[in-house]
ZAMARGU-4260 file (C-alpha; in steps of 0.2 Angstrom, whole numbers, plus 5000, padded with zeros to 4 digits):
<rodrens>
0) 5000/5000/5000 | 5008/5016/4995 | 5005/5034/5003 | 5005/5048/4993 | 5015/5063/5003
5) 5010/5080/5000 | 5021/5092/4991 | 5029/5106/5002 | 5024/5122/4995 | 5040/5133/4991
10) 5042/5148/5003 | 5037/5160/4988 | 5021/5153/4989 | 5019/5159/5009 | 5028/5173/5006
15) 5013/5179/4994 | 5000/5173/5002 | 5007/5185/5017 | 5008/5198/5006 | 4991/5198/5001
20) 4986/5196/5020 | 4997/5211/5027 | 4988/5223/5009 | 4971/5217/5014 | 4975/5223/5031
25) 4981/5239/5025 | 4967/5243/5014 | 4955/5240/5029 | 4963/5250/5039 | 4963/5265/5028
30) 4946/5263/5019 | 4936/5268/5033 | 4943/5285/5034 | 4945/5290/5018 | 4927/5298/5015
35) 4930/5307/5032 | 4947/5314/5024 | 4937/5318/5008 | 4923/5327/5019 | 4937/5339/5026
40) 4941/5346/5009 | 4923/5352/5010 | 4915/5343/4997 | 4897/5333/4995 | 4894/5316/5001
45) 4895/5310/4984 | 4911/5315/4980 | 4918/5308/4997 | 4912/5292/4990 | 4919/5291/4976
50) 4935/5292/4984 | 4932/5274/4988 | 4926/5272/4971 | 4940/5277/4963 | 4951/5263/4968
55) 4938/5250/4962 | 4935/5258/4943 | 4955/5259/4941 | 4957/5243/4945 | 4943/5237/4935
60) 4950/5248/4921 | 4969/5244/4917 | 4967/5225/4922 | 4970/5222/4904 | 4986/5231/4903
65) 4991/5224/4920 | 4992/5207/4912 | 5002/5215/4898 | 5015/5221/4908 | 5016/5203/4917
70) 5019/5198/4900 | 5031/5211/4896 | 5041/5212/4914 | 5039/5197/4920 | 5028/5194/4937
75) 5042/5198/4950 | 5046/5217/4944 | 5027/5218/4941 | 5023/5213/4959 | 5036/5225/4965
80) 5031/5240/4958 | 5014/5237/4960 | 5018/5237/4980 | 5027/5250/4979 | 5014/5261/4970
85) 5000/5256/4982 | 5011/5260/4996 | 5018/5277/4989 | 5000/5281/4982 | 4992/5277/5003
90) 5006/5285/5011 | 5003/5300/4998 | 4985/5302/5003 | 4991/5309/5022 | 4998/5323/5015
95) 4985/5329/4998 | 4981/5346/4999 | 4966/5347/4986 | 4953/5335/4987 | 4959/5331/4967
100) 4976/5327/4974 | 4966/5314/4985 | 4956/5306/4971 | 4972/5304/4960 | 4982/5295/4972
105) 4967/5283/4976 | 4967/5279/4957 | 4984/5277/4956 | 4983/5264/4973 | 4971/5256/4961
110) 4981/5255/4946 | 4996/5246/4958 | 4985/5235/4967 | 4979/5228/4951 | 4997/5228/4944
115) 5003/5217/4960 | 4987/5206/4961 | 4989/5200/4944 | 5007/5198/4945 | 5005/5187/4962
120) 4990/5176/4954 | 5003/5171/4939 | 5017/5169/4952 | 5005/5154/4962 | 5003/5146/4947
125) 5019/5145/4940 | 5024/5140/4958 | 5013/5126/4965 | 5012/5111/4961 | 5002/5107/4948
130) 4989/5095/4959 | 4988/5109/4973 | 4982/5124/4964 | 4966/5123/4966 | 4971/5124/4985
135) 4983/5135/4984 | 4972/5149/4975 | 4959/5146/4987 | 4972/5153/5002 | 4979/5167/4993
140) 4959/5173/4992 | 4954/5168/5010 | 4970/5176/5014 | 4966/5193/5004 | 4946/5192/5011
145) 4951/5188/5031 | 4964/5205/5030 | 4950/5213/5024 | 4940/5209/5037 | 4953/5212/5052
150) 4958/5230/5044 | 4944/5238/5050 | 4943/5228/5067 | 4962/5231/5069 | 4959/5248/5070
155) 4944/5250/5082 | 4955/5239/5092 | 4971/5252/5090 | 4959/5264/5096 | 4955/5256/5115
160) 4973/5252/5118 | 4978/5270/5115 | 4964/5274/5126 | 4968/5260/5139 | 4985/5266/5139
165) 4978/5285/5142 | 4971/5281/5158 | 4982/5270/5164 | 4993/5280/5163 | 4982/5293/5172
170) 4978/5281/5187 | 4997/5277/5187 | 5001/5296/5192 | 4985/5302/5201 | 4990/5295/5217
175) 5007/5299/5216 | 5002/5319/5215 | 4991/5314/5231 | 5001/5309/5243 | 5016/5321/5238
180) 5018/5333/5252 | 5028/5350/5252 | 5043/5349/5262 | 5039/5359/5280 | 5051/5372/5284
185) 5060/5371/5302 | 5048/5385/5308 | 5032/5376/5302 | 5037/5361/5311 | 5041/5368/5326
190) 5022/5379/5327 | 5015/5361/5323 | 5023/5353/5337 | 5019/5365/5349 | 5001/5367/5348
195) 4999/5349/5346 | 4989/5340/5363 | 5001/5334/5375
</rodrens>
């Protein structure tokens, strides 16, 4: 009777499914806010949205020439630089001044996520093993779906330690400030000492 032994997966197959992770999580993170940074720019509710929008049509719109310049680059230098504009674009958005500034750096996270998502999808194929693909897509996604869904909660959660910390911090001095007493002067303890009952 012969046992059939599963294949290890290389470590470029964990490294993207952690890489698709650690982006979902980001994008979960910063999603929330972004209609609130649009609001501040003092424009309507609509145009807030489509903020979020934004990212969604562009990548939507240049998959096509995503998968061209996988063909053209190769999937490595497409993941990289498809990282690399996410990361530029998000890290960009802190700092827009104009709320146009703001809906041209979404689209361009847009164009890089797709750039980095098609590249990482050709990467797991040519990877895995042929009889764990099925398998090995299906991570990548539950991977990419779970970040999603702790970004947001992530954050709520950095929230109530900063706050925890706050008054922890507060409690940790209050009674410190309490019980400090100024230091009597020789006069002051001599007045006491005298009217004190015998």
């Amino acid at each position: 009777m012969t046992t059939q032994t599963t294949p290890r997966l290389p470590f470029e197959i964990w490294a993207l499914i952690a890489g698709s992770f650690a982006v979902a999580v980001g994008y979960g993170v910063v999603a929330p806010v972004l209609p609130q940074l649009a609001s501040s720019f003092g424009v309507s509710i609509t145009a807030a949205s489509a903020i979020v929008s934004a990212f969604a049509a562009m990548r939507l719109v240049f998959a096509p020439a995503a998968g061209w310049f996988v063909n053209k680059w190769g999937e490595r230098p497409t993941y990289t630089i498809g990282l690399l504009i996410v990361a530029a674009s998000t890290g960009a958005c802190a700092i827009a001044a104009t709320y146009g500034q703001l809906l041209v750096l979404r689209a361009a996270g847009g164009i890089g996520s797709t750039m980095f998502s098609i590249a990482a999808t050709g990467l797991l194929i040519r990877l895995a093993p042929v009889k764990m693909r099925g398998r090995i897509s299906s991570y990548n996604a539950a991977s990419f779906l779970l970040g999603g869904l702790l970004g947001p909660g992530a954050r709520r959660r950095r929230r109530k330690l900063r706050a925890a910390g706050a008054v922890r911090l507060l409690l940790r001095h209050a009674p410190c400030r309490s019980r400090t007493r100024r230091p009597r002067s020789a006069a002051q303890h001599d007045a006491a000492v005298q009217t004190r009952p015998r």
